[in-house]
N, C-alpha and C positions, 0 to 999 in steps of 0.2 A: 080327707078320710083318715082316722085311727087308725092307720096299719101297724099291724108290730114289727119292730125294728128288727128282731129276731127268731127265725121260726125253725123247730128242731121237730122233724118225721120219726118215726119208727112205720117202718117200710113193712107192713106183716098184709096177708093173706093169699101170695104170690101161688103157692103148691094148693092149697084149698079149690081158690077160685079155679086152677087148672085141674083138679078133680070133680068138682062139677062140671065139667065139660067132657069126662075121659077121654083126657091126656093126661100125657107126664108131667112132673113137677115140674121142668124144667122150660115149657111149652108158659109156665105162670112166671118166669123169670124173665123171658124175653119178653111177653106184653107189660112185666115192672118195668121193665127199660125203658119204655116205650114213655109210661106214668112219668118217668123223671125227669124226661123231655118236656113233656106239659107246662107240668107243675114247676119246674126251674124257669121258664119262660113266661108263666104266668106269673109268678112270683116275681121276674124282674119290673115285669107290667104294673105288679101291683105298688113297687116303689119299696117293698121290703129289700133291706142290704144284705140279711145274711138268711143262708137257710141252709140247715146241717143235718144229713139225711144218715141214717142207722141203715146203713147198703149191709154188712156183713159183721156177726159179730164173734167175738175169741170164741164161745159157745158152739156156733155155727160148723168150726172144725170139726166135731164130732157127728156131723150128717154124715150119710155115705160116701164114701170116695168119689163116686161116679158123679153124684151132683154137684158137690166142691169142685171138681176139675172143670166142668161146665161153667159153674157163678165165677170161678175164676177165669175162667178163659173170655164168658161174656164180658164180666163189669171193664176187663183189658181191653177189648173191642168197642165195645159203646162208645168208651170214654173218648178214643183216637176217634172215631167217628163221630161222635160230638163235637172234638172240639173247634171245628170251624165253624159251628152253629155256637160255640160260647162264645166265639171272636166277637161270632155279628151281636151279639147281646150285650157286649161288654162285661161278659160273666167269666170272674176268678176262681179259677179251682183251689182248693186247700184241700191235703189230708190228716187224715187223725187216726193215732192203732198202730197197732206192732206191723207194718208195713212189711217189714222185712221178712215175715215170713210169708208174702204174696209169693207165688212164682214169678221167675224170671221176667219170663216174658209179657206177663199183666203188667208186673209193677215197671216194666221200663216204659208201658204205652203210657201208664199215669201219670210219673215223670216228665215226660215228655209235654204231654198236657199241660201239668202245674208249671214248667217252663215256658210252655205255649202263653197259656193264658198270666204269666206273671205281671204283666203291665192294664190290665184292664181294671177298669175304677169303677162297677157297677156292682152289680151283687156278688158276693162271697159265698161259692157253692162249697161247702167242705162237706167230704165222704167220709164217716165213719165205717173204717176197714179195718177189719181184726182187731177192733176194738171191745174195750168193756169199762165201765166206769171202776169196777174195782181193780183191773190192770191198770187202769191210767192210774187211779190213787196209789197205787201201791211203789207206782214208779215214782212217784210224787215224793214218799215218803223214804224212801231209798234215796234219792236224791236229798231231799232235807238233813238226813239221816248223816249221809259223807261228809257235807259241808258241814255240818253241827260236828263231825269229830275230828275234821281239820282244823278248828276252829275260825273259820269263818262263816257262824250262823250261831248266837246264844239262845240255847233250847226256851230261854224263858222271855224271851221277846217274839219268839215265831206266833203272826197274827193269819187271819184269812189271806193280805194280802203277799204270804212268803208262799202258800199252798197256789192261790190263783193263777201267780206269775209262774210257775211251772207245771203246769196243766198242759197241756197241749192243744189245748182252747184259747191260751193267753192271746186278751189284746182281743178278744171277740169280747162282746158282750153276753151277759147271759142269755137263753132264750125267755121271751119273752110267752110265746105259745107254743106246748108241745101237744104233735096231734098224735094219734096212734090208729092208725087202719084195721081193720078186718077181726073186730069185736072183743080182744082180749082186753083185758083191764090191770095194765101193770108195766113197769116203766121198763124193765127186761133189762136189769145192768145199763144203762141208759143216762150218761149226762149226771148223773145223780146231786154231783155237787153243784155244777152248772143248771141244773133246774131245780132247785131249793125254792123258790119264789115263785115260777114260770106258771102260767094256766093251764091248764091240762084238759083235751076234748079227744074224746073215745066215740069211735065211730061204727059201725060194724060194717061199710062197705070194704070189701078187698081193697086191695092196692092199687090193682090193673085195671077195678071201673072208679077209682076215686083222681075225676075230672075236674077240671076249672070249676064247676059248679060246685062240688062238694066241699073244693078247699076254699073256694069263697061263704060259703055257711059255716065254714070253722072258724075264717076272717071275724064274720058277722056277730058270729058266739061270740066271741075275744070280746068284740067292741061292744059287748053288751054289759061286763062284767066290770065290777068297781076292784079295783088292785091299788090295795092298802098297805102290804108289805108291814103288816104287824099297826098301824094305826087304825083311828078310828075313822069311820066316814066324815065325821064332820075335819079333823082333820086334814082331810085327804082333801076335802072343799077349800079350802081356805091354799092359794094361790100364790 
């Protein structure tokens, strides 16, 4: 089966789906948790190696105090309670994002994790945490930026692959499918460089009812669609 080698979430309709049921936002945060366990497990099932989820992003700091404290204190909990279900799957944690401003006590459960699961060779689950593609870019270009006036880097040879290798994606592959949950239509600071190429399936179920079933008809989609990468079809035929 076509599976993509690489699949990139944005994680949206977590507080919605928890206000059609009045409850609190945060009552839609803990059944996403729930979603990540699925879908990271179905995903190992499916033979996909990577799959890199939009959990929290630099944006996201400006929600209210009270629900930031909660997504931060969950995704720290999940993740320690996860990870002996990543062990049995042979599932690697990575992260990505200004990490450092997690609190304490989340970021040392994640740690611990990405230490945990450091030796496992099956899929590569990397969280996007306090992330945004234009803070990654911009670290990117600060960084290019020093080494060009050290002189070690000539402004006028810097290609795609001087920006890729420091990404913080480097060494992944790009996504190959990006899905988007819970009906909006837009990549939301998102991978931006890393999905340059990538498929893209917009869905309008929530997050917390989007089950094996649904991310298998995003599979399905994928495998339907010819990816040319700027060639022609008959091109793309020829082997």
């Amino acid at each position: 089966m076509n599976v993509p080698n690489h699949v990139a979430i944005i994680l949206d309709g977590n507080g919605r789906w928890a206000k059609q049921r009045g409850k609190e936002r945060t009552y839609g945060h803990h059944a996403g948790a729930e979603t990540v366990q699925r879908i990271t497990e179905d995903a190992a099932r499916l033979g996909i190696k990577y799959l890199t989820l939009y959990t929290f992003s630099t944006e996201n700091w400006n929600r209210p105090q009270e629900e930031v404290d909660i997504l931060m204190h969950l995704i720290g909990t999940t993740v320690e309670n996860e990870t002996p279900e990543l062990l049995r799957n042979n599932v690697r944690l990575k992260l990505i994002g200004d990490i450092e401003r997690i609190p304490e006590e989340s970021r040392r459960k994640l740690y611990a994790s990405v230490e945990a699961t450091s030796g496992c060779t099956g899929l590569l689950l990397t969280m996007a945490l306090s992330y945004s593609s234009r803070w990654e870019l911009t670290q990117v270009s600060r960084r290019i930026a020093a080494e060009a006036a050290e002189g070690k880097l000539d402004p006028a040879a810097i290609d795609d692959s001087d920006i890729e290798k420091r990404l913080s994606t480097a060494g992944i592959p790009d996504p190959d499918l990006l899905i988007r949950t819970g009906g909006e239509l837009r990549l939301s600071n998102y991978m931006l460089w890393q999905c340059a190429y990538s498929e893209l399936y917009f869905c309008d179920t929530y997050w917390p009812d989007f089950d094996e079933n649904e991310f298998r008809k995003a599979i399905a989609d994928y495998q339907s669609r010819e990816r040319r990468f700027g060639k022609t079809s008959e091109q793309v035929a020829i082997k």
